[in-house]
C-alpha positions as CSV (number, residue, x, y, z in Angstrom):
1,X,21.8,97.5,-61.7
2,X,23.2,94.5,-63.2
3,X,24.5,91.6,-60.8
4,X,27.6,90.3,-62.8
5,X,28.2,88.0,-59.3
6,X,25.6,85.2,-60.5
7,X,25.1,83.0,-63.5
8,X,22.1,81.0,-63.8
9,X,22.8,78.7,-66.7
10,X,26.0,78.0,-65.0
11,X,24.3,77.6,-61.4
12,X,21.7,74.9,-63.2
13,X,24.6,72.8,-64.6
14,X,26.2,72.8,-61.5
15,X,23.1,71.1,-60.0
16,X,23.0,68.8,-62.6
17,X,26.1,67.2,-62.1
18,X,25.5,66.9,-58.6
19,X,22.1,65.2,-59.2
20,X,24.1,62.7,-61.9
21,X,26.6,62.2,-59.5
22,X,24.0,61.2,-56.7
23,X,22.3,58.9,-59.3
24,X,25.7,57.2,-60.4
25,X,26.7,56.8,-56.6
26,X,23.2,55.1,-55.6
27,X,23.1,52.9,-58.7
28,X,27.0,51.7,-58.0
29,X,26.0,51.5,-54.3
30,X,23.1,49.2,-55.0
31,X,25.1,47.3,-57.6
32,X,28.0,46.5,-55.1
33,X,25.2,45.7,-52.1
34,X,23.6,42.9,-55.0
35,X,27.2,41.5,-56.0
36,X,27.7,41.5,-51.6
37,X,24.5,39.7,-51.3
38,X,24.8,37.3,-54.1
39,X,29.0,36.1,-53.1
40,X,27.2,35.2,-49.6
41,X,24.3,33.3,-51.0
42,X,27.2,30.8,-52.7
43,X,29.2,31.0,-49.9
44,X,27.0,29.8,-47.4
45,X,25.0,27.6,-50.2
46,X,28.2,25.9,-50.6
47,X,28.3,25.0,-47.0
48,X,24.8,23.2,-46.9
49,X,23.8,26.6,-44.8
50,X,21.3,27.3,-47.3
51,X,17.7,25.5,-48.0
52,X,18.4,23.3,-45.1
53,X,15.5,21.1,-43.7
54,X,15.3,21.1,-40.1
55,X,13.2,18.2,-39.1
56,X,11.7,18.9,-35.6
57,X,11.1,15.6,-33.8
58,X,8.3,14.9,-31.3
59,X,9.2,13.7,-28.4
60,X,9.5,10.4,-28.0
61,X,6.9,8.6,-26.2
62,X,7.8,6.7,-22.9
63,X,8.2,2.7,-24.2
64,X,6.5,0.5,-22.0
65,X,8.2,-2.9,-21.0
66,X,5.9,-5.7,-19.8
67,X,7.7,-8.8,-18.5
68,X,5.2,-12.1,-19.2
69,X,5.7,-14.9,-16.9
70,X,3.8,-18.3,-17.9
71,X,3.9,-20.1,-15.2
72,X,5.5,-23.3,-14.6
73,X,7.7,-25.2,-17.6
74,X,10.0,-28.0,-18.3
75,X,9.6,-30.8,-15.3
76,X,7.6,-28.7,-13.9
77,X,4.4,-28.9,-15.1
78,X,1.3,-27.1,-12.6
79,X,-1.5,-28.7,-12.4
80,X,-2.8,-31.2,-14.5
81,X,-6.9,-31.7,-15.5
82,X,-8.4,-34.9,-14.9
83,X,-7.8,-35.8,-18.5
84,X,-4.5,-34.9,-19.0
85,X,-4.4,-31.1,-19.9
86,X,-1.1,-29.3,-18.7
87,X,-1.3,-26.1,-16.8
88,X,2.0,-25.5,-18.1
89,X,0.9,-26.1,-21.7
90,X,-2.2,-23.6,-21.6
91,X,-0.6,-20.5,-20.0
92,X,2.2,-20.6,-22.2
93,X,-0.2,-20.5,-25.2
94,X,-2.2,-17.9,-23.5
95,X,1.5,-15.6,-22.8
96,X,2.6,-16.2,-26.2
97,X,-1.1,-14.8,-27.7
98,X,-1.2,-11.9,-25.4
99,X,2.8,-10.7,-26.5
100,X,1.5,-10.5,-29.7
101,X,-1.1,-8.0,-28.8
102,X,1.0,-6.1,-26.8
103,X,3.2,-5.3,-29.1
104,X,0.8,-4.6,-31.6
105,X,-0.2,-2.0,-29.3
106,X,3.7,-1.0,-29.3
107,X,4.6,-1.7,-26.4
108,X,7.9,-4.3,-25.7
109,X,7.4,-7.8,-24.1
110,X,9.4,-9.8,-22.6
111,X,9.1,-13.5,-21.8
112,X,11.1,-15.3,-18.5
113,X,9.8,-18.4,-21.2
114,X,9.0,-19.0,-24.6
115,X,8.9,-22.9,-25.0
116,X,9.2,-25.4,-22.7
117,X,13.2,-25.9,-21.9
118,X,14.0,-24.0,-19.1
119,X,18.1,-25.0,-18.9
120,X,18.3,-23.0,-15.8
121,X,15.8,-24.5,-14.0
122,X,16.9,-27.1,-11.3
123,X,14.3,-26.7,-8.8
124,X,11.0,-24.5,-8.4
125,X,13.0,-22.0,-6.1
126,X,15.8,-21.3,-8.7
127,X,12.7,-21.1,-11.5
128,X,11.4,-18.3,-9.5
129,X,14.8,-16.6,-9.0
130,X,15.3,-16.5,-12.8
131,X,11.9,-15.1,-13.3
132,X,12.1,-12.2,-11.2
133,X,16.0,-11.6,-12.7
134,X,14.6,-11.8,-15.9
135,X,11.9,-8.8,-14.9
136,X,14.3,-7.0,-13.1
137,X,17.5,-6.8,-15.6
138,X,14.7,-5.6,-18.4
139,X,13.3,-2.5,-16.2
140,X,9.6,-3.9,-16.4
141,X,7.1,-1.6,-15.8
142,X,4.3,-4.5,-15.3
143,X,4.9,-8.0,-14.4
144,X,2.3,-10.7,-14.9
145,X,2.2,-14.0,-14.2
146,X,0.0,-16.3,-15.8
147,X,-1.1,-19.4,-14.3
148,X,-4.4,-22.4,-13.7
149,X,-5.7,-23.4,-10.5
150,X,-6.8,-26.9,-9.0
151,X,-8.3,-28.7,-6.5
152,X,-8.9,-32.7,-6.4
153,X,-10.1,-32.4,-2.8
154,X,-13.6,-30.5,-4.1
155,X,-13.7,-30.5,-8.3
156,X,-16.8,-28.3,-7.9
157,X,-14.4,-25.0,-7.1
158,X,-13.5,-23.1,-10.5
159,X,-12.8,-19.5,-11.4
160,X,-10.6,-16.6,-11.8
161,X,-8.5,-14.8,-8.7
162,X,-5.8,-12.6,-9.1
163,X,-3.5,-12.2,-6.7
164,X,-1.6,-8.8,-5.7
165,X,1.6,-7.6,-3.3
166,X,1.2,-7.2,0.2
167,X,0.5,-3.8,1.3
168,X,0.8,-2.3,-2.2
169,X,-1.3,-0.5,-3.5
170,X,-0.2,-0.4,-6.9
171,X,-0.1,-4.0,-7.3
172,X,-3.8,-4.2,-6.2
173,X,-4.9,-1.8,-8.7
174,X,-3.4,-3.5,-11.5
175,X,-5.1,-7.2,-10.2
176,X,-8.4,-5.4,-10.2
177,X,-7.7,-4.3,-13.5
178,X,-7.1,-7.9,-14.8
179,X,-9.4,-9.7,-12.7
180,X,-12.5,-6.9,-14.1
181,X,-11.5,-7.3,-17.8
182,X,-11.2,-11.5,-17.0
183,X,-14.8,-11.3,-15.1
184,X,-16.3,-9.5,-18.1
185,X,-15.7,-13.0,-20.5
186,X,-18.0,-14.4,-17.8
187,X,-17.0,-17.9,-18.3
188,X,-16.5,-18.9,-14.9
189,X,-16.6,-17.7,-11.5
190,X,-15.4,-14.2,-10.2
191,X,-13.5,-15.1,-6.8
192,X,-11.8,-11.5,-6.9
193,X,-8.5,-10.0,-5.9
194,X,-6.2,-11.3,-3.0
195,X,-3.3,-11.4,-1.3
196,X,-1.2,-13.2,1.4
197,X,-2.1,-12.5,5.1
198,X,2.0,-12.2,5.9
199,X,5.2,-12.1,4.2
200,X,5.9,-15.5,5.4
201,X,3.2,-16.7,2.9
202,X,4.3,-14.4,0.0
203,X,4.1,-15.3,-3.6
204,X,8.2,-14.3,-4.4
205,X,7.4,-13.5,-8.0
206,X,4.9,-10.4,-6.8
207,X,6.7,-9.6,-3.0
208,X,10.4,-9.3,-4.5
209,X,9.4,-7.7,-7.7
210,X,10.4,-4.5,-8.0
211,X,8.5,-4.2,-11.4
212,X,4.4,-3.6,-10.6
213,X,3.3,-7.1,-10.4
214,X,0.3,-9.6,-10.1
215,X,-0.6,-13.5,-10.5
216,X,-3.7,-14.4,-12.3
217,X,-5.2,-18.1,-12.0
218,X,-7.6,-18.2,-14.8
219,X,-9.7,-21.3,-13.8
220,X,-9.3,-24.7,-12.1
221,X,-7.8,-27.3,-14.2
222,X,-9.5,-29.9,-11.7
223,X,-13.1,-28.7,-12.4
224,X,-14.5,-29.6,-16.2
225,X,-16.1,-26.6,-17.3
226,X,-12.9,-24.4,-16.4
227,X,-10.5,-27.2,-18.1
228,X,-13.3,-26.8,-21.5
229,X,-12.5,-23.3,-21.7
230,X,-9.4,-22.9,-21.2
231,X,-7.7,-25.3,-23.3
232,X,-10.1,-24.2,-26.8
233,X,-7.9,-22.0,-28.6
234,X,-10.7,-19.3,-29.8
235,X,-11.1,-19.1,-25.9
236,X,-7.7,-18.4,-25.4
237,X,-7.7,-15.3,-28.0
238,X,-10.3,-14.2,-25.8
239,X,-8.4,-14.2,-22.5
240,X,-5.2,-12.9,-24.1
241,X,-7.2,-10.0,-25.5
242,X,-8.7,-10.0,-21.8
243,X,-5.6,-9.6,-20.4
244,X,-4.2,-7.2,-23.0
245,X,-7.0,-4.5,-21.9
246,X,-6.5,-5.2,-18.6
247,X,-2.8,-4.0,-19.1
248,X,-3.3,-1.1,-20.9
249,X,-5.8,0.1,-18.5
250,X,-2.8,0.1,-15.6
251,X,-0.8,1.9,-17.9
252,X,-3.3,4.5,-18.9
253,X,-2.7,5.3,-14.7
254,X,0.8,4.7,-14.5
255,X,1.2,7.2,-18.0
């Protein structure tokens, strides 16, 4: 019996058009989606979104401030060596030589002198006033203040002390710190690290610092062999370098 109900050639281009019309759709689809793609790249490519460089930047190390003090200046001029050497003279040099390393190492300095007029000086107690503003207005992390011994009464004494805050413990690890790398030039005696018995007796550039602070005399300007030293300028490259490690060392801990 003969099923007049179904064609098969007409069945078969039926499916063809179907499949052509699937093709068509998918190809205009894709076409639109590429045109989509391509009007956003220019759009946001015209707004500096695209092929940006984002520069990530480390973060930024903690800068060190270290307030030099060479001691003395102006009218004022220490203690003075049998044959005329100025205590004032040699620790300036000696400041001056060790800022240069420090900042070579990065890390700022700042001076309460670089030369030898002090206009606000008027007496020793309003010099030491200025010194400790000076420290205390730049944040310091260290202070340091460099200065020679003496004594007429026996010319025999020489060496290096460094002297540290009262009761503070910070402040006497950073004198051993200066006074080991100091001891290590072995030039002259190692009399050690020390302080005041009483406030009374304070040093006022170490006991109203707030900045971590210590004094270094680096020899006797009364006894010869300290005075030799310490006024030969290759010697005082070595002390400033001296005093440089020393620093670092203190804030290596304090890092």
């Amino acid at each position: 019996m003969e099923n007049t109900g179904f064609n098969l050639e007409n069945k078969r281009k039926l499916l063809y058009k179907r499949k052509r019309r699937r093709k068509i759709i998918f190809r205009l689809t894709l076409l639109f989606t590429l045109i989509f793609c391509v009007s956003i790249y220019f759009i946001l490519n015209s707004k500096g979104l695209i092929n940006r460089k984002v520069t990530l930047s480390p973060p930024k190390e903690k800068e060190f401030i270290v307030c030099i003090d060479p001691g003395h200046g102006d009218f004022d001029i220490g203690s003075k060596s049998p044959s005329g050497s100025l205590e004032k003279d040699i620790v300036l040099s000696i400041s001056l030589k060790l800022g240069e390393l420090l900042e070579k190492e990065n890390i700022k300095v700042v001076y309460t002198r670089t030369n030898d007029s002090l206009p606000w000086l008027d007496d020793a107690n309003d010099s030491l006033k200025e010194r400790i503003k000076i420290s205390e207005v730049f944040k310091s992390d260290l202070f340091i203040s460099i200065h020679c011994n003496s004594n007429y009464d026996d010319t025999n004494a020489k060496g290096i002390e460094t002297w540290y805050k009262l009761n503070d413990e910070e402040s006497k690890d950073f004198a051993e710190d200066i006074q080991l790398s100091l001891s290590n030039l072995n030039y002259t005696d190692n009399r050690g690290v020390k302080t005041y018995a009483k406030k009374e007796d304070a040093l006022a550039v170490l006991e109203l610092n707030s900045a971590n602070s210590a004094l270094v005399e680096l020899g006797f300007l009364s006894n010869s062999l300290d005075e030799k030293y310490l006024t030969l300028d290759s010697n005082q490259d070595k002390i400033a370098n001296a005093l440089k490690e020393g620093i670092l060392r203190q804030l290596a801990v304090d890092n």
